[in-house]
C-alpha positions, -999 to 999 in steps of 0.1 A, spaced: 251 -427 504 223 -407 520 219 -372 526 244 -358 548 220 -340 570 226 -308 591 218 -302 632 222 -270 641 228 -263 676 207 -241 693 235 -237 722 247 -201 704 213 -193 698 195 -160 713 174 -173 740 150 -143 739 143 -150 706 145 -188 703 111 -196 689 117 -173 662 150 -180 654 142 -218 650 116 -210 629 140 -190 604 166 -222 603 141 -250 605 132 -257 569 172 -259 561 177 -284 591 172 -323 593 177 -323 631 176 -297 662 208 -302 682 199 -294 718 231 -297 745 230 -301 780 255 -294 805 252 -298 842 282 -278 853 296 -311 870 304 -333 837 316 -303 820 319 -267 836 292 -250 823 252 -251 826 226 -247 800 193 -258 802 168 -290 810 135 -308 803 119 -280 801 135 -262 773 138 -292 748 93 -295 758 95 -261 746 114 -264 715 92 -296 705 64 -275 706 73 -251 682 88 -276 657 84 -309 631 117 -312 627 134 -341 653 153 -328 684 188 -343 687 196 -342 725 233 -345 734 235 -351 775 266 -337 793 255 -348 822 267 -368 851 242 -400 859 225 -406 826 203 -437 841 189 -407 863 176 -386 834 175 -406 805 134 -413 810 130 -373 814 145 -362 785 133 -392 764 97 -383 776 104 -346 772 110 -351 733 140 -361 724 140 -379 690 175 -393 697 195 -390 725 230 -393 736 256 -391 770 290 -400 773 296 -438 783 326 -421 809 295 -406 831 278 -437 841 289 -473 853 260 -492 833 262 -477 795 246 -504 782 211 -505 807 203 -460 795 212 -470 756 184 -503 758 158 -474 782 159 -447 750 154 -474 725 125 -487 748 110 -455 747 112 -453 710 144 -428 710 175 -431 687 204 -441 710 238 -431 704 267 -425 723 296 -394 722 330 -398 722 354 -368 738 386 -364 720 406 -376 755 383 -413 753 398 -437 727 374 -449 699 379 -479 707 355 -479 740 328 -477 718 331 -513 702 311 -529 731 283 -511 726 280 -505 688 255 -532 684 231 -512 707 240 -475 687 216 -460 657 246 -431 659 278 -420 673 290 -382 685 322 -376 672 335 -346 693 361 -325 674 362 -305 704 364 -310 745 326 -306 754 314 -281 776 314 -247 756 308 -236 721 324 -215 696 356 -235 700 381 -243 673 379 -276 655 403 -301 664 410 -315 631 426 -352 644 395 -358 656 382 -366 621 399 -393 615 377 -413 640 348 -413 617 362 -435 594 377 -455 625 341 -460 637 331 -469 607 354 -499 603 351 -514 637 313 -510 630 316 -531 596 342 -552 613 313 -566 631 285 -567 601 268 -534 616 266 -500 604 265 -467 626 258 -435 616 284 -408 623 273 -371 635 302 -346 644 300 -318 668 321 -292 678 336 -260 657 324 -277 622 318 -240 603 313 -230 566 350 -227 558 363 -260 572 328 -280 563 345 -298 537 369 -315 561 337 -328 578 324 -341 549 352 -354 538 360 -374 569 327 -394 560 300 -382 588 265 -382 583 252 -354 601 267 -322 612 264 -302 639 267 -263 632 262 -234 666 278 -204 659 286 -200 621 247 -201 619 236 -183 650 261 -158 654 251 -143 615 240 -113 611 212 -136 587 211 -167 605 186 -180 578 211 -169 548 237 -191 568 217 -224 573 205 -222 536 238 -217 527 255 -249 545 223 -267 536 239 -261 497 265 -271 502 255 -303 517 233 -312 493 257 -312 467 284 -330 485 254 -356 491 247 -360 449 281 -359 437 287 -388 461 254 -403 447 270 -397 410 299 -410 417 284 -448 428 269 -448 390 303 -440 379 297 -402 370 323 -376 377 320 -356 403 321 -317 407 334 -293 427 316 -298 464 325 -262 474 
């Protein structure tokens, strides 16, 4: 097993001091998570192109876009172009899922897709050959600080299988009210990347908070390494 790598979400960050604040939490974080909301798809609006331009201007680390959006095979060249690393939508908003995942991975951009808690796993399987990643969304898209749904986590593994089942593997990333406290559930559950807003931006030392989910991460990550040489594990928390 890999690292299990950490995406903060800069959707509960403070927008007149976003520069900054990314720079505090960027040396704890594997990837940027960016959402965007069109206020059709889901009812609220956040922010375009123009922003995640911005925030790969001020930053190594890789920018993972999530697109609530309406009409993917509309945007998909804009936000790829604009800097996305990896990039993905929700197969419900658009009639040809399988034409925007094969345009990102054209453009050199991780494709994935994300799955609401109302859409059944299960849609997924025609278009796991064509994912590098899956969103698991442990709660209804559209607004953050939200309490973790925690049924939802059980589709990880579920993911995982029908991805085997087929002689592929996927990676895992789940989004939505994953916080310090219930981290462990995540973790447990298998993902390989979480996506943390508030319990890091909402700290009175939102550095102090990434380094401190960055811990425990990285020890979840070697005792799982230990434990495939056949050492004992620890205590992840």
């Amino acid at each position: 097993m890999g690292k299990v790598k950490l995406a903060p979400s800069i959707l509960n960050a403070d927008f007149s001091q976003l520069g900054a604040q990314i720079r505090e939490i960027q040396k704890y974080a594997d990837l940027i998570h960016l959402d965007i909301m069109d206020g059709n798809f889901v009812p609220n609006i956040t922010f375009g192109p123009l922003v995640v331009e911005a925030v790969k201007s001020i930053t190594e680390v890789p920018l993972d876009v999530h697109l609530m959006i309406y009409n993917p095979p509309e945007w998909i060249d804009t936000f790829c172009n604009a800097g996305a690393d990896r990039i993905s939508f929700h197969p419900q908003a658009c009639s040809d899922v399988e034409s925007v995942l094969r345009t990102a991975k054209s453009l050199g951009v991780a494709a994935g897709l994300a799955l609401s808690p109302e859409i059944p796993h299960f849609e997924l399987k025609p278009y796991l050959h064509l994912l590098d990643f899956v969103v698991i969304m442990t709660v209804y898209p559209g607004f953050g600080g939200q309490k973790l749904i925690p049924e939802m986590l059980n589709r990880v593994g579920a993911v995982k299988r029908d991805a085997s089942e087929l002689g592929l593997e996927v990676e895992v990333e789940i989004d939505g009210g994953v916080k310090t406290e219930n981290l462990n559930l995540a973790l447990e559950a298998g993902c390989d990347t979480v996506v943390v807003g508030s319990s890091i931006f909402h700290s009175e030392d939102i550095a102090e908070a990434a380094r401190e989910i960055r811990v425990i991460l990285d020890k979840y990550s070697a005792n799982q390494n230990r434990t495939l040489f056949g050492e004992v594990p620890g205590s992840v928390v």
